[in-house]
N, C-alpha and C positions, 0 to 999 in steps of 0.2 A: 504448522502455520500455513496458510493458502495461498501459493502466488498470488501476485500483485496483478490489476487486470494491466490487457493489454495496451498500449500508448493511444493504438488506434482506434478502439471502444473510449478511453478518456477522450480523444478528441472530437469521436461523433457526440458524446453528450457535450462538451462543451458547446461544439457548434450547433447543437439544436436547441440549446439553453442561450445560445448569441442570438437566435432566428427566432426567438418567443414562439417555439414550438410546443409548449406545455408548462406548466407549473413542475417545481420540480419533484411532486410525490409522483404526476405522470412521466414525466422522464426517465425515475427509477423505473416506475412498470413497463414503460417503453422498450428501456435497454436489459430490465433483468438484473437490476444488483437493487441494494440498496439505498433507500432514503438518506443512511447518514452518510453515505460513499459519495452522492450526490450533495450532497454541503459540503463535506468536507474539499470535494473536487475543485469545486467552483470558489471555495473561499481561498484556497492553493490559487486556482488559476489570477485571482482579483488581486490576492497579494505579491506573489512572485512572477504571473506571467506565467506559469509552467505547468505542466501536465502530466509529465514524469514522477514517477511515483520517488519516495523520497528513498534515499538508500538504505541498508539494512543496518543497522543501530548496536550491533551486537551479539552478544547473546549472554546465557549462563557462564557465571565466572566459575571454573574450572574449580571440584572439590578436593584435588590432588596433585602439589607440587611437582615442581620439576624433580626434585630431591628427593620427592615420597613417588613419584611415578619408577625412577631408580632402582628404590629397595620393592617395589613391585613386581618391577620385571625381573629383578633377582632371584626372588621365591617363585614365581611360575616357571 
């Protein structure tokens, strides 16, 4: 998975999308990421105020217990 961009690249597009510096299919091509990157930014920014990318959520739930990792390390 790709890092998250930087706060400060989220907050130059914010603030060229606050300065009606472009539509936002040109803001993408302006700053280099994508069109959905740039909705989804700005509908973050309208709703919560924030800029900050959200935090990390997770991941894959583990295919081997604490119990079965045990007798794992036993036979190795």
């Amino acid at each position: 998975m790709p890092a998250a961009y930087s706060n400060d690249l989220r907050q130059r597009v914010i603030d060229a999308y606050t300065a009606k510096e472009g539509s936002l299919r040109q803001l993408a091509d302006r700053f280099q990421v994508s069109l959905s990157f740039v909705q989804r930014l700005i509908r973050r920014y309208r709703n919560i105020g924030q800029v900050t990318p959200k935090p990390h959520a997770g991941g894959a739930i583990a295919k081997i217990t604490v119990e079965n990792l045990l007798t794992v390390q036993q036979l190795v």
